[in-house]
C-alpha positions as CSV (number, residue, x, y, z in Angstrom):
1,X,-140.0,-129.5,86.5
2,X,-138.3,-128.4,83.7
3,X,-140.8,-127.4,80.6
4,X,-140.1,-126.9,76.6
5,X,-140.2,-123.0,77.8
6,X,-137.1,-123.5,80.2
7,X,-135.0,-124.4,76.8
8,X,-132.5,-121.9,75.8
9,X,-132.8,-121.3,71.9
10,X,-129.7,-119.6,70.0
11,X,-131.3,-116.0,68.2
12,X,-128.3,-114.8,67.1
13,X,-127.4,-114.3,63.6
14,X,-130.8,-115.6,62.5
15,X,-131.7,-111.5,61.6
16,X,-133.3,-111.3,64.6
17,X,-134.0,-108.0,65.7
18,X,-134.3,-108.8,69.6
19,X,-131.0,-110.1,69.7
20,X,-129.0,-108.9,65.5
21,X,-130.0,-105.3,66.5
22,X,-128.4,-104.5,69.7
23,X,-125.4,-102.9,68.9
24,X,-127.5,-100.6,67.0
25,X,-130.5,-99.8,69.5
26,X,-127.9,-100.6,72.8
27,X,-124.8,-99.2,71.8
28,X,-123.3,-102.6,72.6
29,X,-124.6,-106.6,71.6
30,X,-123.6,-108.1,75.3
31,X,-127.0,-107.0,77.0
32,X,-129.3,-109.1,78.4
33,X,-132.2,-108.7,75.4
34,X,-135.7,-108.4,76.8
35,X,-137.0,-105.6,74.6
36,X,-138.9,-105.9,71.6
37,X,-142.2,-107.8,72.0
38,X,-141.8,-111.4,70.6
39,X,-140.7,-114.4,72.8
40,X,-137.6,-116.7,73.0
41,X,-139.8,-119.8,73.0
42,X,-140.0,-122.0,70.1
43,X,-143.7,-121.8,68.0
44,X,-146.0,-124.4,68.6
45,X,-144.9,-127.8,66.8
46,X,-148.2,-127.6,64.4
47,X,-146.9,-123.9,62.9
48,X,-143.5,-125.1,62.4
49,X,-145.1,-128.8,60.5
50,X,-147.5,-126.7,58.5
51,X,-144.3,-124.1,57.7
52,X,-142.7,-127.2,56.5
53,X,-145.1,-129.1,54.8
54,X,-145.5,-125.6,52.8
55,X,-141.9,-125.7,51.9
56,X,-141.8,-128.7,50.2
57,X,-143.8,-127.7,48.1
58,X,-141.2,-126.2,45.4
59,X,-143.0,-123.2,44.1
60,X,-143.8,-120.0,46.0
61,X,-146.0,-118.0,44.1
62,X,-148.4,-115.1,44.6
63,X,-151.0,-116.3,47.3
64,X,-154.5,-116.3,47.8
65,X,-156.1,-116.2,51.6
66,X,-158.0,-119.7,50.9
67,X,-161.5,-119.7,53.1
68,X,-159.6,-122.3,55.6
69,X,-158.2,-119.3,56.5
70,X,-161.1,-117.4,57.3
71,X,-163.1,-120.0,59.4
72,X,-159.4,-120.5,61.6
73,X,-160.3,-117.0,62.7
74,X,-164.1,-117.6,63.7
75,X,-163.8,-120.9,64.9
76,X,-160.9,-119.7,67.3
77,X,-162.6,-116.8,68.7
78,X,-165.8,-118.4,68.8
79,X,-164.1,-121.0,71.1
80,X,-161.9,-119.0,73.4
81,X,-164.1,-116.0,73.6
82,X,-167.3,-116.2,72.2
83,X,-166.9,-113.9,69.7
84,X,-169.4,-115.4,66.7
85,X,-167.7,-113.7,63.5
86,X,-169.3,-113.2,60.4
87,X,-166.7,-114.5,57.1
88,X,-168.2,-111.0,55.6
89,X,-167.0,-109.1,58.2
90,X,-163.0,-110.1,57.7
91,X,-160.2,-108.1,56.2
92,X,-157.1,-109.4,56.0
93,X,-154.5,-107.4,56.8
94,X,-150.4,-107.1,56.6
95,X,-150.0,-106.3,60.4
96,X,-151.4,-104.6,62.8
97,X,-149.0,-101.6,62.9
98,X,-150.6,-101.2,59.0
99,X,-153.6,-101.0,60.1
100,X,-153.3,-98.5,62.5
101,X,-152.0,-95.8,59.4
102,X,-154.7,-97.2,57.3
103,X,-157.4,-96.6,59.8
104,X,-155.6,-93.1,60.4
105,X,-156.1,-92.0,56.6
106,X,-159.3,-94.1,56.0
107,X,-161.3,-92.3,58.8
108,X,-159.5,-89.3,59.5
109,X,-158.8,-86.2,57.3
110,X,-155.5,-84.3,57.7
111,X,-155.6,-82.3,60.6
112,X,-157.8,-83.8,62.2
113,X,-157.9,-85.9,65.7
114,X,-157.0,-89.7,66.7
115,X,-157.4,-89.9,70.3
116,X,-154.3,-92.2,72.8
117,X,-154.5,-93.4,75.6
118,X,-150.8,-93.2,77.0
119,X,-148.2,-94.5,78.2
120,X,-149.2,-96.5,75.0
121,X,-147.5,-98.8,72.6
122,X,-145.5,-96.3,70.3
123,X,-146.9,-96.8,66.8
124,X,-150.3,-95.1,68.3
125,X,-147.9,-92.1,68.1
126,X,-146.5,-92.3,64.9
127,X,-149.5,-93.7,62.6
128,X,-151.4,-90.2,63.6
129,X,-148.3,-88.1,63.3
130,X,-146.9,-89.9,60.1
131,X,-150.2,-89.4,58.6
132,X,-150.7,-85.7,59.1
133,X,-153.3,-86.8,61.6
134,X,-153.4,-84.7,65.4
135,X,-152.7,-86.6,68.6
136,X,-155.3,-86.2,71.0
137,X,-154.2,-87.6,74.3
138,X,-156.5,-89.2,77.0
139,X,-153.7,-89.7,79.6
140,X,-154.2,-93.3,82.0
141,X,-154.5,-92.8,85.8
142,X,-152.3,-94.8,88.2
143,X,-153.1,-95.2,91.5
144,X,-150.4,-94.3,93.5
145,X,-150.2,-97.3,96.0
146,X,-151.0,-100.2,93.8
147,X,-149.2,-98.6,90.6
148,X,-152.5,-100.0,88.8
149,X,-154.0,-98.2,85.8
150,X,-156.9,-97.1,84.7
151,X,-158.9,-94.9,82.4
152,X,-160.1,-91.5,82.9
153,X,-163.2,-91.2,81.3
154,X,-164.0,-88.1,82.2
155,X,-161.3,-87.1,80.2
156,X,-162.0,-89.3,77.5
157,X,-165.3,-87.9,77.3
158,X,-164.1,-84.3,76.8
159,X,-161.7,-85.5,74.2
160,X,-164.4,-87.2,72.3
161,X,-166.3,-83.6,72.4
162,X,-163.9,-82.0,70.3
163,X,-164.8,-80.9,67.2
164,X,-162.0,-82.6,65.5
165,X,-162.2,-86.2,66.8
166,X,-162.8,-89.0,65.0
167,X,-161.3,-91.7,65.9
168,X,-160.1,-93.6,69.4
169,X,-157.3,-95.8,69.3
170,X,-158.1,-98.8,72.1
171,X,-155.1,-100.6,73.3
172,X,-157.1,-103.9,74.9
173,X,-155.1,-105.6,76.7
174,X,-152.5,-102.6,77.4
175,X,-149.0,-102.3,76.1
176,X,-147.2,-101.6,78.2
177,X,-149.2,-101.6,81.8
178,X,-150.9,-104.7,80.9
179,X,-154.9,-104.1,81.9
180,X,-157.2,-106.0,81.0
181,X,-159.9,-103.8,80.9
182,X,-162.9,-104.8,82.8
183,X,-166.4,-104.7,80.7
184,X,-167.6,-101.8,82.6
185,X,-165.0,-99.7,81.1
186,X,-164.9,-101.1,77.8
187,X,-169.1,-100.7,77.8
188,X,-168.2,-96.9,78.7
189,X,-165.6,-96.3,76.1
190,X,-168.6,-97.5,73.0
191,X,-171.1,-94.9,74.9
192,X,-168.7,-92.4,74.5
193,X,-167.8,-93.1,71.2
194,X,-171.5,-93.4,70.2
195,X,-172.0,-90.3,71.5
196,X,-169.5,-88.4,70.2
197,X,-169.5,-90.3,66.4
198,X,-166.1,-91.7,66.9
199,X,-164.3,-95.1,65.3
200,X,-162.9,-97.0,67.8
201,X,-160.1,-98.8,66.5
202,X,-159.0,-101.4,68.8
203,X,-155.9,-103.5,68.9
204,X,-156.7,-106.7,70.5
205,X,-153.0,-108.6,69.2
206,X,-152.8,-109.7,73.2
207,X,-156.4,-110.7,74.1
208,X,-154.8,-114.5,74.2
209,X,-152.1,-113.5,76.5
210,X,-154.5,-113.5,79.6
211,X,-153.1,-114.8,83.1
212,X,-155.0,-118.0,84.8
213,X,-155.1,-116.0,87.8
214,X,-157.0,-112.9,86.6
215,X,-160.4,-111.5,85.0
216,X,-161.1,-113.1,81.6
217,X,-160.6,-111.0,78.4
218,X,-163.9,-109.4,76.7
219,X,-163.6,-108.8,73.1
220,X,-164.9,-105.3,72.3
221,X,-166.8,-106.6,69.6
222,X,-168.7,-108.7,72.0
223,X,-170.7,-105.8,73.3
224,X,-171.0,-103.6,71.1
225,X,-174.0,-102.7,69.0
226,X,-175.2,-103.0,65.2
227,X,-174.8,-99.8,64.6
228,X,-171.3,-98.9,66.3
229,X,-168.5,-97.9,64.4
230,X,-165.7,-100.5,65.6
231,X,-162.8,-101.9,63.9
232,X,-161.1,-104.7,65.6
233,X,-157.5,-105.7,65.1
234,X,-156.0,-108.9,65.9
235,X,-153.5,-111.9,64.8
236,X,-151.9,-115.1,66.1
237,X,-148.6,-113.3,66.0
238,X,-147.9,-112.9,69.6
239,X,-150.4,-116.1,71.2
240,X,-147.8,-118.0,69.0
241,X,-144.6,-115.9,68.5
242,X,-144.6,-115.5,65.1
243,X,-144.7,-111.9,64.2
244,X,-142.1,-112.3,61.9
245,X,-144.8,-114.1,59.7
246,X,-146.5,-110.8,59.4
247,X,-150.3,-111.4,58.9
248,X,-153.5,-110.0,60.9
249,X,-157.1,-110.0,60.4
250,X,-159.2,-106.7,61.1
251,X,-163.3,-107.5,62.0
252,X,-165.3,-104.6,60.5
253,X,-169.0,-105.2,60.4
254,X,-170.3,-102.8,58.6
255,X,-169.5,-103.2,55.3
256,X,-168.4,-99.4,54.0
257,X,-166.0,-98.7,56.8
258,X,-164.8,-102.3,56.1
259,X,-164.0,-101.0,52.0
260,X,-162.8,-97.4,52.9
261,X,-159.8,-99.6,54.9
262,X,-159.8,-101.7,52.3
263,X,-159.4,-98.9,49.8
264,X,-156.3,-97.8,51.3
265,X,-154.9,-100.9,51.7
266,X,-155.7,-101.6,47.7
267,X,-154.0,-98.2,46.7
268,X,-150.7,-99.1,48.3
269,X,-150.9,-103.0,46.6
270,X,-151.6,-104.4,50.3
271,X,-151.8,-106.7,51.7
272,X,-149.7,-109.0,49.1
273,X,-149.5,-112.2,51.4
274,X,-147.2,-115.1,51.1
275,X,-147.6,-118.5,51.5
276,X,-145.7,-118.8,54.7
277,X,-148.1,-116.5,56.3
278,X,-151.0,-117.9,55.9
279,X,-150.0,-121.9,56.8
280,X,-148.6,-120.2,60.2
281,X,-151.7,-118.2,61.1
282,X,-153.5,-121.2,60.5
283,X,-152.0,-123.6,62.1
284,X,-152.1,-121.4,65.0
285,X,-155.0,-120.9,65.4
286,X,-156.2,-124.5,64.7
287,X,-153.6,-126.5,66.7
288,X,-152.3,-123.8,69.1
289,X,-154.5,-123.6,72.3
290,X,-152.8,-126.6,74.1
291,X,-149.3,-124.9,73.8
292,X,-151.1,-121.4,74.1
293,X,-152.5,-122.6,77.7
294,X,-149.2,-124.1,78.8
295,X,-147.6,-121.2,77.8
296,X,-149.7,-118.9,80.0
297,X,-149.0,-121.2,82.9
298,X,-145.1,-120.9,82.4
299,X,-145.3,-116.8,81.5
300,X,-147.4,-116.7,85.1
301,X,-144.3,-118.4,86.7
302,X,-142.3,-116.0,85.1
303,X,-144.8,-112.9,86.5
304,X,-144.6,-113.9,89.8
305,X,-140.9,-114.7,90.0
306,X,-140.4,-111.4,88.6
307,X,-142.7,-109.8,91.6
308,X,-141.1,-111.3,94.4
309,X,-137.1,-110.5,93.5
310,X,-138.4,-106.7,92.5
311,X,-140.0,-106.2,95.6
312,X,-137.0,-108.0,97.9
313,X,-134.2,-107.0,96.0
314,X,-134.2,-104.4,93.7
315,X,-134.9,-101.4,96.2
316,X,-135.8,-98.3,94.0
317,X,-137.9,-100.2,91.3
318,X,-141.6,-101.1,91.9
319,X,-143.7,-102.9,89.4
320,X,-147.6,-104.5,89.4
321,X,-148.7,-107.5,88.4
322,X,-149.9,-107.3,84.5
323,X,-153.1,-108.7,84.2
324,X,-152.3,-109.8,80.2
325,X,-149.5,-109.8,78.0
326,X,-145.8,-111.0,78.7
327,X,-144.7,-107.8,79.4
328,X,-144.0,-105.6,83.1
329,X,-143.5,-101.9,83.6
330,X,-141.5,-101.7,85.8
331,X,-141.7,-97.9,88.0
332,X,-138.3,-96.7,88.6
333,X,-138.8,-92.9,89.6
334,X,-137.4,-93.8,92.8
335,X,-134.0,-94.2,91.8
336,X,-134.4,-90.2,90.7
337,X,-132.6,-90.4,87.3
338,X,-133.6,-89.0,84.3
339,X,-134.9,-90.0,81.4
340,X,-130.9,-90.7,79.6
341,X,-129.9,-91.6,82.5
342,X,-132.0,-94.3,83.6
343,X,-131.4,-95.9,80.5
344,X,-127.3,-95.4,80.9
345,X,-127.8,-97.4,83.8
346,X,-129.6,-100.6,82.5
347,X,-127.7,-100.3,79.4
348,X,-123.9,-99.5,80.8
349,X,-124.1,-100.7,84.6
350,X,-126.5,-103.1,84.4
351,X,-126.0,-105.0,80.8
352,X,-129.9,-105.5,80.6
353,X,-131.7,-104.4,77.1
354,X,-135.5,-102.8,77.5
355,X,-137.8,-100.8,76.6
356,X,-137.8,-97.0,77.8
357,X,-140.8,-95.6,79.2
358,X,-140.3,-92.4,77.4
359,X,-141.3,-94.1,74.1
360,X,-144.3,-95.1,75.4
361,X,-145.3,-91.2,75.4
362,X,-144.0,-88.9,78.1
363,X,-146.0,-90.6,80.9
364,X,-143.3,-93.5,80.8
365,X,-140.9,-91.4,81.5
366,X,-139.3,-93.0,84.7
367,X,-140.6,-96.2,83.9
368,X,-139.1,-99.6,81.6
369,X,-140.7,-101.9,79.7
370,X,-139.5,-105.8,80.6
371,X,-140.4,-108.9,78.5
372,X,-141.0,-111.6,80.2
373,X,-141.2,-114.0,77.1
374,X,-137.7,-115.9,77.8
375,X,-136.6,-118.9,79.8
376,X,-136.9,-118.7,83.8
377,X,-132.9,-118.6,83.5
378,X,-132.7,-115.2,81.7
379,X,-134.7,-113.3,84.1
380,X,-133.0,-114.6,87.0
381,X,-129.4,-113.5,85.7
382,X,-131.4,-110.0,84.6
383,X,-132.4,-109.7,88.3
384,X,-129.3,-110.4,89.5
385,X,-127.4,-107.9,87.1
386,X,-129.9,-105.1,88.3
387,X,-128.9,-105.8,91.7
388,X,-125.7,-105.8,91.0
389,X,-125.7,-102.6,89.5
390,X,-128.2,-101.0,91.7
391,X,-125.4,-101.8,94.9
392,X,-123.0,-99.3,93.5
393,X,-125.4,-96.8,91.9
């Protein structure tokens, strides 16, 4: 049965970077575009009304973050993941890739470490880098047969020992391998961290992005204790595709690592919000979970179909089921191309636009990020143009 998600929506010339940028990032503006992480599906009807009703009024001025605002964010997570926030605890914030710099130079001198778990989304990477800050790498573990990841706290644990650490960067769910990381491993990443002294900065932006099918989500926040030293990052940006809107809300509870972000963000003039932002993120998270849980069904459809034409007709690729998130990494070592040339093929041969793994830090390399945000119809001519291309490589 055909669902709003099956509807093809024109992005092109709306300034879209998925689609207005690939000449640029591709080199040509004729591939298939399943990059960059937002979704081809329209926002929930209540975002776009409350846009609207916004609009009309004639006058967009400088904006306050009303307290509306505020109890969106701890009603919804009280709800879907019983998470009880405290309004105290709440920072707004201009976007999640801010906060990551701002976390960087609030709890972190030059020089010293900000520990990654890749293959990770790249702005781990470049807020330590960009802010003088050292990279401390905590690698993930595949298993070899299942291509499923995990962490390796052993590791973890001797990065936390060094004498420079300070912070851990927590990716929960993953971009790009798509765990969602069981509460055993998130209870052993705090005791780490307590041990060691470290922040734990975590982005949850995908912890509504959950598949039916697999192990709930578990907010770090949710077990964690008084006195740990946790900064939580999320937004309704990607439950709702509309990061464009550019608005997130960090969760610190205690209150001087909650004004030493806040400092930073105050010395740069941020966050400024605008009007637009705020009636989205409401909305969202007010009148969003019906569309939300339809969503999830249809991105689960698109999951699976993915799965079954990798596996019977794309010989060369393999890829494992995410567990959250609408994206797939999808393992193509097999092929044996290198890193420019793997993405010569998708680009050139195959007329398909993604992510390369190599940007993800130099685990990926081999590997291709796929989003899976898009009508049924685009993935099945993307599989097809992969086989294609793949019968005469």
């Amino acid at each position: 049965m055909a669902t709003e998600f099956d509807q093809s929506i024109m992005r092109e010339q709306t300034s879209s970077v998925k689609f207005d940028a690939r000449q640029a990032v591709f080199g040509r503006d004729d591939v298939i575009p399943v990059w960059v992480a937002d979704m081809d599906f329209a926002a929930p009807e209540a975002v776009t009304a409350a846009l609207k009703a916004r609009a009309e009024h004639p006058v967009y001025g400088y904006t306050l973050f009303p307290e509306s605002l505020y109890q969106s964010i701890i009603d919804w997570f009280a709800v879907r993941h019983d998470w009880h926030i405290e309004r105290d605890s709440i920072l707004m914030a201009p976007g999640v890739v801010p906060s990551l710099h701002a976390a960087c130079l609030a709890y972190a001198q030059p020089g010293e470490g900000v520990i990654v778990q890749p293959p990770v989304y790249p702005p781990f990477f470049s807020s330590v880098r960009h802010t003088g800050r050292e990279v401390i790498e905590n690698p993930l573990l595949q298993d070899s047969d299942t291509g499923q990841y995990r962490m390796d706290l052993d590791h973890l644990e001797q990065c936390a020992s060094r004498a420079n650490a300070r912070i851990l960067m927590l990716c929960s769910p993953h971009n790009p391998v798509g765990r969602v990381w069981s509460e055993a491993e998130l209870s052993a990443v705090l005791d780490i961290a307590r041990r060691h002294g470290l922040v734990v900065v975590s982005d949850e932006i995908h912890c509504d992005l959950i598949y039916p099918d697999k192990q709930p989500h578990r907010m770090l926040a949710t077990l964690a204790g008084p006195n740990d030293a946790l900064v939580m990052a999320v937004a309704p940006s990607k439950s709702f595709n509309m990061p464009g809107l550019g608005l997130s809300a960090l969760v610190i509870a205690d209150p001087e690592r909650r004004q030493a972000l806040k400092a930073v963000f105050d010395s740069m003039h941020l966050p400024q919000c605008n009007p637009f932002s705020v009636a989205g993120f409401e909305a969202g998270y007010r009148h969003g979970a019906e569309w939300l849980d339809q969503l999830m069904q249809y991105l689960q459809g698109n999951r699976d179909y993915v799965m079954q034409q990798v596996a019977s007709r794309l010989p060369g690729i393999r890829v494992s089921a995410p567990e959250g998130t609408y994206l797939m990494w999808l393992d193509c070592r097999e092929l044996g191309l290198d890193a420019a040339a793997l993405k010569s093929f998708f680009v050139k041969d195959a007329g398909v636009g993604m992510n390369p793994g190599g940007s993800f830090g130099e685990q990926g390399t081999g590997f291709m990020r796929l989003n899976i945000g898009c009508p049924r119809s685009v993935l099945e001519e993307v599989i097809a143009r992969i086989e294609a291309a793949l019968a005469s490589l």
